[in-house]
N, CA, C and O atoms as CSV, one atom per row, in Angstrom:
chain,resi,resn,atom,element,x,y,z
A,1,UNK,N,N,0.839,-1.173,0.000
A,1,UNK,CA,C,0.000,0.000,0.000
A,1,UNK,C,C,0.894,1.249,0.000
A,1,UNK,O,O,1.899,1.167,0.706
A,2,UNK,N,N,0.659,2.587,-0.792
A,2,UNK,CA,C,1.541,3.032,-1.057
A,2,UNK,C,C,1.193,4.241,0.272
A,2,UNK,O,O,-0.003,4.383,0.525
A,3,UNK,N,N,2.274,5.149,1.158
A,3,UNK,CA,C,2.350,5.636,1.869
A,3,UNK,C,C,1.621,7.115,1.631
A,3,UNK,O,O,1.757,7.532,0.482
A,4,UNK,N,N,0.870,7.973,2.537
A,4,UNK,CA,C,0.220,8.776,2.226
A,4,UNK,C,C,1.364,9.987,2.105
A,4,UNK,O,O,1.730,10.271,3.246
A,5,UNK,N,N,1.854,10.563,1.388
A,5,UNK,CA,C,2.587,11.897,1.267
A,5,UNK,C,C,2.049,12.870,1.799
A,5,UNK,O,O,0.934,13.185,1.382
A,6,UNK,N,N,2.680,13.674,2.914
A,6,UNK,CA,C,2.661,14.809,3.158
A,6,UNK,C,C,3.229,15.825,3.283
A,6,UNK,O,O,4.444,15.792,3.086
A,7,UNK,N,N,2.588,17.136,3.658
A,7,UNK,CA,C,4.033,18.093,4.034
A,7,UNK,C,C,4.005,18.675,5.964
A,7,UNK,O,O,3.116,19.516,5.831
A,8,UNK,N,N,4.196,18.712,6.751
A,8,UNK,CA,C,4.252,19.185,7.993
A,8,UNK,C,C,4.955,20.446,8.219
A,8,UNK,O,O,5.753,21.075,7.524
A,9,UNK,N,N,4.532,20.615,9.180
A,9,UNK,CA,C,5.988,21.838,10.222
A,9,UNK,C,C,6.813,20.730,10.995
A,9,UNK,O,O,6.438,19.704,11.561
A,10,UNK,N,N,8.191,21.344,10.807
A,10,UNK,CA,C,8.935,20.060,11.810
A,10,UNK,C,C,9.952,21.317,13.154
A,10,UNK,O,O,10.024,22.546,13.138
A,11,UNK,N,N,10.324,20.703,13.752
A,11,UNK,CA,C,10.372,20.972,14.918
A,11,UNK,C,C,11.956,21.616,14.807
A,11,UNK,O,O,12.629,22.024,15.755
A,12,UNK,N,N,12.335,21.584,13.406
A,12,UNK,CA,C,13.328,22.643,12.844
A,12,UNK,C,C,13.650,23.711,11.965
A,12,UNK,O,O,14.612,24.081,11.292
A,13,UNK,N,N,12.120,24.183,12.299
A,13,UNK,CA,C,11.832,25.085,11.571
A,13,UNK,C,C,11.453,25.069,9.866
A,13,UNK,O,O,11.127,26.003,9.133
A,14,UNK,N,N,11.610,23.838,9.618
A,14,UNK,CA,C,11.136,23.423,8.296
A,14,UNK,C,C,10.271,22.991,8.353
A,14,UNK,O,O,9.814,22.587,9.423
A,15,UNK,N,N,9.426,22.843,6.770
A,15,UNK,CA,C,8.311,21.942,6.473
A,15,UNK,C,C,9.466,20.660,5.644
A,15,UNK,O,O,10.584,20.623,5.130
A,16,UNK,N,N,8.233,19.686,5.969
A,16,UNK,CA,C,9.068,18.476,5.814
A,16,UNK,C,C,7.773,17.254,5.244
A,16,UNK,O,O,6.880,16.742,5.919
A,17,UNK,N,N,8.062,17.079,3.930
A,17,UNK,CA,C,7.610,16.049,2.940
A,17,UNK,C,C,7.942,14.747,3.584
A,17,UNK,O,O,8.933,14.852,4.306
A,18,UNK,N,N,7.361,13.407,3.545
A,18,UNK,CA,C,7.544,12.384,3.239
A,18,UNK,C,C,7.802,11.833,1.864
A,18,UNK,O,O,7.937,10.629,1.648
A,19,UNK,N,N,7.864,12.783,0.934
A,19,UNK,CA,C,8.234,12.213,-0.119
A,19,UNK,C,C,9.816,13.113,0.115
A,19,UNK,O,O,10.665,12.609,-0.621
A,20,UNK,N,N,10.237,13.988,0.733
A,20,UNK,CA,C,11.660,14.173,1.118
A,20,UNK,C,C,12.243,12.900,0.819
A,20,UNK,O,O,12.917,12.726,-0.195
A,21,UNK,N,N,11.942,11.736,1.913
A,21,UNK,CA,C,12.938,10.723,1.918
A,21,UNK,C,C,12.783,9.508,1.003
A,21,UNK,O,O,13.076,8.381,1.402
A,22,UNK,N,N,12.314,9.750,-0.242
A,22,UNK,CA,C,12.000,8.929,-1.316
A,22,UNK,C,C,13.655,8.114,-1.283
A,22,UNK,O,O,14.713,8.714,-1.094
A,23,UNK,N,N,13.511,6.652,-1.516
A,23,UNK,CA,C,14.565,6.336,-1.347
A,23,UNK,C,C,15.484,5.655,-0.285
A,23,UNK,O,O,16.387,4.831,-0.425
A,24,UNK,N,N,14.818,6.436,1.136
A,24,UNK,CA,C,14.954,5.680,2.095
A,24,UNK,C,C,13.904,4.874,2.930
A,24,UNK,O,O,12.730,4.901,2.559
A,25,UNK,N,N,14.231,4.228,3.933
A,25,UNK,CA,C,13.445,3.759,4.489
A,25,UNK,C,C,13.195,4.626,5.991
A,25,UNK,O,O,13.987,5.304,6.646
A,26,UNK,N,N,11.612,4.261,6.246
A,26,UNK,CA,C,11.430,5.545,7.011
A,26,UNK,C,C,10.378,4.568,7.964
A,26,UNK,O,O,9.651,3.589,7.793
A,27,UNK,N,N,10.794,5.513,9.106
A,27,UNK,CA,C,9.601,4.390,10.642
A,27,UNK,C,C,9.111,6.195,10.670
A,27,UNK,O,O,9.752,7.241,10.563
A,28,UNK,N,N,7.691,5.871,10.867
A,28,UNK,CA,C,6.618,6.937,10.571
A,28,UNK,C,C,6.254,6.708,12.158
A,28,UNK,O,O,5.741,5.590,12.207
A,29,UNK,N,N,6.288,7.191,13.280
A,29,UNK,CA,C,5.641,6.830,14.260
A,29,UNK,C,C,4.765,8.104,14.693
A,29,UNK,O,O,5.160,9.270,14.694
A,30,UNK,N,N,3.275,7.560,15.124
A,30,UNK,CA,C,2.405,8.709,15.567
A,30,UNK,C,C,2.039,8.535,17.267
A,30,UNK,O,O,1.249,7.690,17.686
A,31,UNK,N,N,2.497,9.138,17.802
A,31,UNK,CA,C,2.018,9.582,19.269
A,31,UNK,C,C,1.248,10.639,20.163
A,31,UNK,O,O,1.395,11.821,19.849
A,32,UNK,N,N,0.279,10.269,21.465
A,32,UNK,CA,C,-0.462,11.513,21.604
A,32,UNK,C,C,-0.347,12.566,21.898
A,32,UNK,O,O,-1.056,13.485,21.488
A,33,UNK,N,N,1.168,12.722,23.176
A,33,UNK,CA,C,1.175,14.069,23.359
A,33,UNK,C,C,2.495,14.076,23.879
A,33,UNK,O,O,2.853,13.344,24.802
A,34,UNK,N,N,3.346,15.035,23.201
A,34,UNK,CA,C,4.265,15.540,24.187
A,34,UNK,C,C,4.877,15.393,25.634
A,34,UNK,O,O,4.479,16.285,26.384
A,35,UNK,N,N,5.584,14.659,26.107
A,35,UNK,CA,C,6.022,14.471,27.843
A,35,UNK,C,C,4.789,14.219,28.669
A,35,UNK,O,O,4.431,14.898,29.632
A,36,UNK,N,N,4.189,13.167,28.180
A,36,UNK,CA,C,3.446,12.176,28.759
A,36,UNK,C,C,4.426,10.997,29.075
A,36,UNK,O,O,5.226,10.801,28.159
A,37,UNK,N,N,4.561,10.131,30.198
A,37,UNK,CA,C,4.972,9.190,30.145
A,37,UNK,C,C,5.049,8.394,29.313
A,37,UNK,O,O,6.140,8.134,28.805
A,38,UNK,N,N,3.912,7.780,28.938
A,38,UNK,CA,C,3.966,6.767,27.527
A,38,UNK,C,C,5.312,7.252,26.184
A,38,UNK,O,O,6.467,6.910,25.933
A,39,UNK,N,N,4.338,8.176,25.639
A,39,UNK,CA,C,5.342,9.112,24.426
A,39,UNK,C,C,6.609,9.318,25.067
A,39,UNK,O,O,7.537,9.144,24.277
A,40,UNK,N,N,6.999,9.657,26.334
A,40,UNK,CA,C,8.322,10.511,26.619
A,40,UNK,C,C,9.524,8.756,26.577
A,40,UNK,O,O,10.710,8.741,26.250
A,41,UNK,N,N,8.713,7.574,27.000
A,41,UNK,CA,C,9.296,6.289,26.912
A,41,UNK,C,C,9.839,5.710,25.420
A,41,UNK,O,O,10.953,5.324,25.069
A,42,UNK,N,N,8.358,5.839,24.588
A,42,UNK,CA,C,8.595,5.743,23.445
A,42,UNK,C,C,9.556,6.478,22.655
A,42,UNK,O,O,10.212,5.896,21.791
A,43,UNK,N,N,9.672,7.548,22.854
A,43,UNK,CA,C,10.422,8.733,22.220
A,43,UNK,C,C,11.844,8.088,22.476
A,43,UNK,O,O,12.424,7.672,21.473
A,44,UNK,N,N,12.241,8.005,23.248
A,44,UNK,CA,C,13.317,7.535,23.955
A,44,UNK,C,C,14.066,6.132,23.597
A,44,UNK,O,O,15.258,5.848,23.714
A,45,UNK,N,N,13.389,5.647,23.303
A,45,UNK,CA,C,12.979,4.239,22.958
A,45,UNK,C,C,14.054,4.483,21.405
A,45,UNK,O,O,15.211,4.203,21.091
A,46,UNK,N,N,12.894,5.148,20.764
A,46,UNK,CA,C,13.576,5.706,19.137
A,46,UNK,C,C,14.740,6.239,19.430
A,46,UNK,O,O,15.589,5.873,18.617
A,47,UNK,N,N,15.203,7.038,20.344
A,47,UNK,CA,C,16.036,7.723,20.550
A,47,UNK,C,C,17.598,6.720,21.033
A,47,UNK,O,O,18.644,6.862,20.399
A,48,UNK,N,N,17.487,5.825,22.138
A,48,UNK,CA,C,18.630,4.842,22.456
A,48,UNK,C,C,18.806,3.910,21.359
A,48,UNK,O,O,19.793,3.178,21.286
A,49,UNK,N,N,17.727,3.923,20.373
A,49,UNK,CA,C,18.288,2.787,19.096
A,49,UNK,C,C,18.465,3.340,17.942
A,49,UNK,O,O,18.477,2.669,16.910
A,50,UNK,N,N,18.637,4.738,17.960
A,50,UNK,CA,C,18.932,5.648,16.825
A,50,UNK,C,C,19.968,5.035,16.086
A,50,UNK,O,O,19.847,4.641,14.926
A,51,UNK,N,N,21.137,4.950,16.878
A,51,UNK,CA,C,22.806,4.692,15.834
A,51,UNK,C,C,21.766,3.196,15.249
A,51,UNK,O,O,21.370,3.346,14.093
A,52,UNK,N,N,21.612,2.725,15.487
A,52,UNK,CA,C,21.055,1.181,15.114
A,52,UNK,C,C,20.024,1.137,13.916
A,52,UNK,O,O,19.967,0.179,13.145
A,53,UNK,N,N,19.202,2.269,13.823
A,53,UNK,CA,C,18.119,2.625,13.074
A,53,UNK,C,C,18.596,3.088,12.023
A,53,UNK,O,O,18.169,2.740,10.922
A,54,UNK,N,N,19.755,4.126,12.214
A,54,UNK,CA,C,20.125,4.607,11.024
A,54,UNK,C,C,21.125,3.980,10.267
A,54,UNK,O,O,21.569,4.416,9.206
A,55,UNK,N,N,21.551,2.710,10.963
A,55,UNK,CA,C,22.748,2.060,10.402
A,55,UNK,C,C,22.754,1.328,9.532
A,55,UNK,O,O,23.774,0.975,8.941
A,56,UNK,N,N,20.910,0.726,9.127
A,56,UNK,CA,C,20.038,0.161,8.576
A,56,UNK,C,C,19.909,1.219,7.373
A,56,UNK,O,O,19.669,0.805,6.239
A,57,UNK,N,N,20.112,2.945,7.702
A,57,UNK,CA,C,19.378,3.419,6.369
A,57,UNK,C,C,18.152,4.143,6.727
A,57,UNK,O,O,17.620,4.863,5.883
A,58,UNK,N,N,17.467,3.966,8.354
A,58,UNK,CA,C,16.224,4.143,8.619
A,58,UNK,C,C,16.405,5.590,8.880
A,58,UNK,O,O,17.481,5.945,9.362
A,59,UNK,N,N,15.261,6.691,8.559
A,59,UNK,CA,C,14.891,7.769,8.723
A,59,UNK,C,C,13.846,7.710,9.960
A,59,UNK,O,O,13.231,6.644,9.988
A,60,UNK,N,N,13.602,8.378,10.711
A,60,UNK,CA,C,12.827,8.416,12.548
A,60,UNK,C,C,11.818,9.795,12.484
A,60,UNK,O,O,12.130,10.897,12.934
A,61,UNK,N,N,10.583,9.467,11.839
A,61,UNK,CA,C,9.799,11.115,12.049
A,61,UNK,C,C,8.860,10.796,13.108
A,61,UNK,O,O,8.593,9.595,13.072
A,62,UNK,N,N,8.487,11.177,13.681
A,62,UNK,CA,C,7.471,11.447,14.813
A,62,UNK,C,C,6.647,12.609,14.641
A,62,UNK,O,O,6.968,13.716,14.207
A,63,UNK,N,N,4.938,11.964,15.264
A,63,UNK,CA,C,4.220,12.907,14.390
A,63,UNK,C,C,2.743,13.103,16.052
A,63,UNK,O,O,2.168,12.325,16.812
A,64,UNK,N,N,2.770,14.278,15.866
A,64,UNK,CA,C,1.513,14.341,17.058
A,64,UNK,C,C,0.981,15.968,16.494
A,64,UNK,O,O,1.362,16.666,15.554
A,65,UNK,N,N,0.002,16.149,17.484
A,65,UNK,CA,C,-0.682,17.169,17.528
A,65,UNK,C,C,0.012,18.160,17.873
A,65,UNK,O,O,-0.195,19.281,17.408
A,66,UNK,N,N,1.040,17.874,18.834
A,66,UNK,CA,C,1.435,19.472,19.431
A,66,UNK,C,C,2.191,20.231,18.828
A,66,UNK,O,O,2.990,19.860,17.967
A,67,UNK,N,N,2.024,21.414,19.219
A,67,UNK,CA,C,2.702,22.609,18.733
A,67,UNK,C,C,4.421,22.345,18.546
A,67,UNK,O,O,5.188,21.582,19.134
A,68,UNK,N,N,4.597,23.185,17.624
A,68,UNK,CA,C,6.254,23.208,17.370
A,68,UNK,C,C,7.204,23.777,18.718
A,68,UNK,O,O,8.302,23.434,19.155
A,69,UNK,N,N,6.282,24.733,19.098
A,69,UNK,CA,C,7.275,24.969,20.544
A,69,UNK,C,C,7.175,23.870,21.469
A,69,UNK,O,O,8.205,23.577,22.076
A,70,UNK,N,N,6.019,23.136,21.714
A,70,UNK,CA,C,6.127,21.569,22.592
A,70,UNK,C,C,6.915,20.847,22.229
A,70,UNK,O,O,7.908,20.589,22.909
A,71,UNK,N,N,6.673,20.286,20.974
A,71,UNK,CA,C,7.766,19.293,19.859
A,71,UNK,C,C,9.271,19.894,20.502
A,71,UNK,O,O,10.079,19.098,20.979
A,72,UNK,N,N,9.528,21.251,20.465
A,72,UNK,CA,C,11.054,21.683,20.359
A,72,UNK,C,C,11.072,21.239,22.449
A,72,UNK,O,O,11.457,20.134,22.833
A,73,UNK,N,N,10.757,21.959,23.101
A,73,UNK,CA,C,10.516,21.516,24.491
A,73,UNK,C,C,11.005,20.135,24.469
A,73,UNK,O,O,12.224,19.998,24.576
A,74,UNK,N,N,10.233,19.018,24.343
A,74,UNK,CA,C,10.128,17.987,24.486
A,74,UNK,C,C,11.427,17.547,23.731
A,74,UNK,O,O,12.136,16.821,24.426
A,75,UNK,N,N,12.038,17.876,22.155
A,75,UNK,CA,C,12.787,17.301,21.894
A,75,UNK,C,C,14.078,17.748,22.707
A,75,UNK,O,O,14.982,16.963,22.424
A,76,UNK,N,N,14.505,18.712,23.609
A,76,UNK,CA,C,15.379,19.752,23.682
A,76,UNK,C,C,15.591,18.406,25.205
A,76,UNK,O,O,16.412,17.491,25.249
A,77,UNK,N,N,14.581,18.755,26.208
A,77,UNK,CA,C,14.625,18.148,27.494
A,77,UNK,C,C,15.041,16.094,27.556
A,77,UNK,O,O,15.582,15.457,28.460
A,78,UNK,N,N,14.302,15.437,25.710
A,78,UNK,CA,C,14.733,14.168,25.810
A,78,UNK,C,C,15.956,13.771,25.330
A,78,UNK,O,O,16.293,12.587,25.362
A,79,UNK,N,N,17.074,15.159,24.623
A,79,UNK,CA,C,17.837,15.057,23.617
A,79,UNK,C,C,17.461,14.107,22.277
A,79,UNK,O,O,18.193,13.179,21.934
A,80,UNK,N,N,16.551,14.368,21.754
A,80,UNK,CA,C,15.664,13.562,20.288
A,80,UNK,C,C,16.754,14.023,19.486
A,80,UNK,O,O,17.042,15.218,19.416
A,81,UNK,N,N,17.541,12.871,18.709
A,81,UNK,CA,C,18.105,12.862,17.589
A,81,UNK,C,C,16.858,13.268,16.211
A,81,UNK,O,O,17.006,14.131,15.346
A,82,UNK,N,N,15.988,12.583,16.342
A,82,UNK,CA,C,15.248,13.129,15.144
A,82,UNK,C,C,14.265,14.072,15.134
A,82,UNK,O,O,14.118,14.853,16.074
A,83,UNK,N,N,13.543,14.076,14.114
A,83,UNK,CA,C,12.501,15.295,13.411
A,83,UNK,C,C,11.536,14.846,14.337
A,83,UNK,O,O,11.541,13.653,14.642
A,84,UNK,N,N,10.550,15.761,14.925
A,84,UNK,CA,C,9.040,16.141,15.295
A,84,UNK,C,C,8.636,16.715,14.196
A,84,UNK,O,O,9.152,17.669,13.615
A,85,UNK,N,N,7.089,15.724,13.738
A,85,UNK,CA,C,6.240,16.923,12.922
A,85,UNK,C,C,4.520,17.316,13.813
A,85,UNK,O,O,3.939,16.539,14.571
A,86,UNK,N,N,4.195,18.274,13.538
A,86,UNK,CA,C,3.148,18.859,13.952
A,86,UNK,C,C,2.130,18.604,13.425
A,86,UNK,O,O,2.106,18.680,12.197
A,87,UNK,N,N,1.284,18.328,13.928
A,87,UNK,CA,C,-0.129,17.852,12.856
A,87,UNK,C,C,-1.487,18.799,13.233
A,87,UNK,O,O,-2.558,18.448,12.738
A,88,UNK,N,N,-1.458,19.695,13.887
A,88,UNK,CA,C,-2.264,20.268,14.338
A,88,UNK,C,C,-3.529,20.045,14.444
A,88,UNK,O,O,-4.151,19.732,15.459
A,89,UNK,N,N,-3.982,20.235,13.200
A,89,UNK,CA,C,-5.359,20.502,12.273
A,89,UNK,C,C,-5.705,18.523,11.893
A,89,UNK,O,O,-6.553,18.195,11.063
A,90,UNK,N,N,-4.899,17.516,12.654
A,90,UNK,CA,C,-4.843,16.384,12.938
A,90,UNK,C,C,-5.299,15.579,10.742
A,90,UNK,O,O,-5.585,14.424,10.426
A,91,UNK,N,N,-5.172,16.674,9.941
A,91,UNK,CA,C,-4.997,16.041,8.565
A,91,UNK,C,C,-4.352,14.618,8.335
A,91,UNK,O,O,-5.142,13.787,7.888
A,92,UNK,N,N,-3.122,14.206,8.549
A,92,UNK,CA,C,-2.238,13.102,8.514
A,92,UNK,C,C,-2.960,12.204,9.368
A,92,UNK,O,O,-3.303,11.069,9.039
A,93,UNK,N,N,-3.164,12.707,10.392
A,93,UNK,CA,C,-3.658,11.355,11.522
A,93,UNK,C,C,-4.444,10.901,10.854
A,93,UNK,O,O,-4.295,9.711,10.575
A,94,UNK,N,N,-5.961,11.837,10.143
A,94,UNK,CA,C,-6.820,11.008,9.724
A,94,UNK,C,C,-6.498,10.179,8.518
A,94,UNK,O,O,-6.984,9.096,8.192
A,95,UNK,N,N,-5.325,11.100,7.752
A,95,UNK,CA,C,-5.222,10.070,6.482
A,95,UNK,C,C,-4.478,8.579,6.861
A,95,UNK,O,O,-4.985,7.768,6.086
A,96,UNK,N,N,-3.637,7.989,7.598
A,96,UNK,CA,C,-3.090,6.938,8.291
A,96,UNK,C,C,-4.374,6.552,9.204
A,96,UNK,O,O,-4.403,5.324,9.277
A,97,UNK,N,N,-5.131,6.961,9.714
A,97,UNK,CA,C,-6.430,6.462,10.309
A,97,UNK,C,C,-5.491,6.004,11.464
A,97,UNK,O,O,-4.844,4.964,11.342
A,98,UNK,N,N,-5.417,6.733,12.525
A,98,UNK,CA,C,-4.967,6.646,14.007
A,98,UNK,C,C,-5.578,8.037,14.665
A,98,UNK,O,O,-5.291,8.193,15.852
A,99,UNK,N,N,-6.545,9.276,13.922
A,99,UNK,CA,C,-6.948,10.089,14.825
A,99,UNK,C,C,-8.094,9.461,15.023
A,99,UNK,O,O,-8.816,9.376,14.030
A,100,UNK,N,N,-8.654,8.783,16.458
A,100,UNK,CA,C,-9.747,8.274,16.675
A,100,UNK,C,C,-10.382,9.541,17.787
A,100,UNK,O,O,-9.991,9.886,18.902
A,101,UNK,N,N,-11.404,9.978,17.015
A,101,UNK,CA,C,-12.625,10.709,17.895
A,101,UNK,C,C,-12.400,10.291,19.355
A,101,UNK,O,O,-11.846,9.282,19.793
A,102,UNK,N,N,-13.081,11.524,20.120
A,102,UNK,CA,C,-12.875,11.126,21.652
A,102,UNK,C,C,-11.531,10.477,22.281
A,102,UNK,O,O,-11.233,10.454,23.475
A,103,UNK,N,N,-10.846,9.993,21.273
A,103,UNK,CA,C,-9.774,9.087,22.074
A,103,UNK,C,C,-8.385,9.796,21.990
A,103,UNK,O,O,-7.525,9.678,22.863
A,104,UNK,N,N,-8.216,10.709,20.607
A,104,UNK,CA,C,-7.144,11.481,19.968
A,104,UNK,C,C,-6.202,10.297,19.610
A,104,UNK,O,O,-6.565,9.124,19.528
A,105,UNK,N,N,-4.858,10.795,19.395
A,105,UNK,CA,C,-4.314,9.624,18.448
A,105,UNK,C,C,-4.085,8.577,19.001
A,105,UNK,O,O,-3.841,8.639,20.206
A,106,UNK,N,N,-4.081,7.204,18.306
A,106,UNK,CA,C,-3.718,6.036,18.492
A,106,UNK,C,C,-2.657,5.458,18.455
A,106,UNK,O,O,-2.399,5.256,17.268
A,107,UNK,N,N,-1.689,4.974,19.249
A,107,UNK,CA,C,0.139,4.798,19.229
A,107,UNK,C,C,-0.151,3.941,17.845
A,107,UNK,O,O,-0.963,3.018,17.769
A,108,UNK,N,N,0.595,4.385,16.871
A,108,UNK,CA,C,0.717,3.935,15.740
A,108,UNK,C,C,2.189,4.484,14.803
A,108,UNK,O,O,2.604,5.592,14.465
A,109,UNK,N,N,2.781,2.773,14.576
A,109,UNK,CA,C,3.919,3.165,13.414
A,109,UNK,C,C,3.948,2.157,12.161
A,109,UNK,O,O,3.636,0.973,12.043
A,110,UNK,N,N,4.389,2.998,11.389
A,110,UNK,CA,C,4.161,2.624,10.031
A,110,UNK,C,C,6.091,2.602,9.697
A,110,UNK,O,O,7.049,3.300,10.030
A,111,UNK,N,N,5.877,1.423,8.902
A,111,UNK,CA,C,7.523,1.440,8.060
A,111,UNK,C,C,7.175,1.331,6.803
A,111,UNK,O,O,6.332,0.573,6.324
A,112,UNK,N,N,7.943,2.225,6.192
A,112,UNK,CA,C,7.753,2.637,4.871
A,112,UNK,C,C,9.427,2.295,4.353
A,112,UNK,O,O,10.503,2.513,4.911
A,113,UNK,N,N,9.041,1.597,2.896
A,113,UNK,CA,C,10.465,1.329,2.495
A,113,UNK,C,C,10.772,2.259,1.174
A,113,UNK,O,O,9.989,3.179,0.940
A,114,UNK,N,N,11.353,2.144,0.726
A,114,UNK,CA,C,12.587,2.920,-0.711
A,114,UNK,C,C,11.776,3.429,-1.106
A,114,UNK,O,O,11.651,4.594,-0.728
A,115,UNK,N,N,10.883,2.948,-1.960
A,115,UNK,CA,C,9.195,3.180,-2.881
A,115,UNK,C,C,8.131,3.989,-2.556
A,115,UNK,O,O,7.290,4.472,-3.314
A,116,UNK,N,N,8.294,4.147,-0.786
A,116,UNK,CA,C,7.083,5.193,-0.460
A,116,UNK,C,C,6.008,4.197,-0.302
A,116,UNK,O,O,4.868,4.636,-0.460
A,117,UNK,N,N,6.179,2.528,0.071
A,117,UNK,CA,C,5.343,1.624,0.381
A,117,UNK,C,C,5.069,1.155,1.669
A,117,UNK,O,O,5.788,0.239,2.068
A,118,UNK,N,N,4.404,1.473,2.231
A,118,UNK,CA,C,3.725,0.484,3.640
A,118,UNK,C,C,4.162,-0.906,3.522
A,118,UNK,O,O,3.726,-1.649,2.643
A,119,UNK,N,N,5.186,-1.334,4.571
A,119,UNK,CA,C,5.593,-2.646,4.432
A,119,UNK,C,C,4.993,-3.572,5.811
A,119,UNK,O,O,4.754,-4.779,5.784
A,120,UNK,N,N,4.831,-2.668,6.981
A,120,UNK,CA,C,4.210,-3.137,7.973
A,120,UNK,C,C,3.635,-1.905,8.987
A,120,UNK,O,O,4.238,-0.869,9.268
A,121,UNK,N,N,2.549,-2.242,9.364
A,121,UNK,CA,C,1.777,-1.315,10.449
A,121,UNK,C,C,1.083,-1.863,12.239
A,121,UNK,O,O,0.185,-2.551,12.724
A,122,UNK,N,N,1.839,-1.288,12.512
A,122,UNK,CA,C,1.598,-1.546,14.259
A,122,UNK,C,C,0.615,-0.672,14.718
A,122,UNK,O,O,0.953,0.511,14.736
A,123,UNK,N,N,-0.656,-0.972,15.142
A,123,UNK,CA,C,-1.698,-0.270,15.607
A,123,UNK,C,C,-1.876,-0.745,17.336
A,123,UNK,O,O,-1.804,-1.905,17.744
A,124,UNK,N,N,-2.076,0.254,18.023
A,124,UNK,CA,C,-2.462,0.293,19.916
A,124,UNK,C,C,-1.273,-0.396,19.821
A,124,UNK,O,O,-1.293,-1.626,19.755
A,125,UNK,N,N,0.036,0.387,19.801
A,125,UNK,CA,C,1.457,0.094,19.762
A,125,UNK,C,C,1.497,0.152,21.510
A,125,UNK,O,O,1.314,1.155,22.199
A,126,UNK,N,N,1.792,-1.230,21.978
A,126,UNK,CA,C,2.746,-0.877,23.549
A,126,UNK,C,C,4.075,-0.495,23.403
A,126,UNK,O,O,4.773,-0.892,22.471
A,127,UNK,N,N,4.382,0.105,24.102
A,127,UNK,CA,C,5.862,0.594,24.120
A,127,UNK,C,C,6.847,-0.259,24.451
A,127,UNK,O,O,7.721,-0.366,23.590
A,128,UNK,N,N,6.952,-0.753,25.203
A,128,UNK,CA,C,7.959,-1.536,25.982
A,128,UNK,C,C,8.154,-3.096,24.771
A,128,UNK,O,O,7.386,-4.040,24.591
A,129,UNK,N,N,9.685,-2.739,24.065
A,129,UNK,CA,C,9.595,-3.740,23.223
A,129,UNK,C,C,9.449,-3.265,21.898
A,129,UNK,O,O,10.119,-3.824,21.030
A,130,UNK,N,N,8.743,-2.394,21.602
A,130,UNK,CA,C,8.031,-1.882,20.568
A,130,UNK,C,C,9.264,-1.848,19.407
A,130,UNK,O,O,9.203,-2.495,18.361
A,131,UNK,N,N,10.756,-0.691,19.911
A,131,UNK,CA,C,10.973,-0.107,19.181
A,131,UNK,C,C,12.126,-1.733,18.530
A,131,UNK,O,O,12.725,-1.670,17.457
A,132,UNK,N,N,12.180,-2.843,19.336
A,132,UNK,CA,C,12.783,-3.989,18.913
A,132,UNK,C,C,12.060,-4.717,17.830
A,132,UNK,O,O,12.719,-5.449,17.091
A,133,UNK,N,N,10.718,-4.586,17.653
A,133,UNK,CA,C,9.532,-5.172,16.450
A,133,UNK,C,C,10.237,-4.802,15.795
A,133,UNK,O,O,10.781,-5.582,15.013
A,134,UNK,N,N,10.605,-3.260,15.802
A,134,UNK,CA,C,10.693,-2.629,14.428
A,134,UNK,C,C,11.608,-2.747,13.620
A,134,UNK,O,O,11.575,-2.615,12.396
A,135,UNK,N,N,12.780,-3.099,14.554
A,135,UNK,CA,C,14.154,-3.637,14.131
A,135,UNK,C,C,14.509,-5.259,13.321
A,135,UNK,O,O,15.350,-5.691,12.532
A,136,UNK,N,N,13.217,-5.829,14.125
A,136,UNK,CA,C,13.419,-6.809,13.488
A,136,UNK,C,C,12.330,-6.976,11.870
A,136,UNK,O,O,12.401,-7.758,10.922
A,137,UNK,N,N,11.681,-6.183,12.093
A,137,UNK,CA,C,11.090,-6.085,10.855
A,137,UNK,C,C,11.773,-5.461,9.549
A,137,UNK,O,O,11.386,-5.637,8.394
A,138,UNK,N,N,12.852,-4.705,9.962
A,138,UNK,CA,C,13.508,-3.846,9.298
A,138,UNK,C,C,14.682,-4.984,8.517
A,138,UNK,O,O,15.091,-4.917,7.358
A,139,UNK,N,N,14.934,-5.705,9.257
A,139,UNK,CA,C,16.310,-6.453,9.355
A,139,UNK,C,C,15.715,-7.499,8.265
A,139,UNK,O,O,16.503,-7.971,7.445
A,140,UNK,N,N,14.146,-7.929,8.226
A,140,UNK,CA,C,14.115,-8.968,7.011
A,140,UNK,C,C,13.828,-7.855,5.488
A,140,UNK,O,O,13.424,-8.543,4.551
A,141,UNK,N,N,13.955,-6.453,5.149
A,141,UNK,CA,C,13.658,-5.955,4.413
A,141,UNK,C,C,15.055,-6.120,3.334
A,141,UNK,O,O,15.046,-5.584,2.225
């Protein structure tokens, strides 16, 4: 299934395409909020297996509702090697179908390979463990 293209605000002052990383392989992860426990684990998570992620080739975007000054906050206080994008107006969430009404977003990551293709999708993602799925999913690509 081919990956939904977008453009965001990222948390470096750029807007930032998913078709930017045409070519590479990319872990799309969506979380609910900013320095919540859950997200601040997860984040972190991406963050201690970074050298490992990228050693593969993998690109790391992270995608929520909050504002670019939260995103920058949050990335500044967890030291986040990668991009925050902003979703505000929650567009992306609905197109990946993880903004669920009443509930706001749903821990959800998507790996996208070379092509801009959905190769696997983790929906009501637990954390603990999580960011090792991904590695090993990565590792049979």
């Amino acid at each position: 299934m081919k990956a939904y293209d977008f453009s965001l605000p990222a948390d470096n002052g750029e807007n930032v395409s998913l078709s930017d990383y045409k070519g590479k392989k990319v872990v799309l992860y969506f979380y609910p909020k900013d320095s919540t426990p859950g997200c601040t684990q997860e984040a972190c998570s991406f963050r201690d297996n970074f050298a490992r992620l990228t050693a593969k080739g993998v690109v790391v975007l992270g995608i929520s509702k909050d504002s670019i000054k939260r995103h920058e906050n949050f990335k500044k206080k967890n030291e986040l090697p990668f991009l925050l994008l902003s979703d505000e107006n929650s567009d992306v969430c609905e197109k990946y179908q993880v903004w669920k009404k009443y509930f706001g977003i749903e821990r959800s990551t998507f790996l996208i390979d070379e092509k801009g293709e959905i190769v696997k999708e983790w929906r009501k993602v637990k954390v603990k463990g999580h960011v090792d799925e991904v590695l090993e999913e990565i590792e049979k690509m």
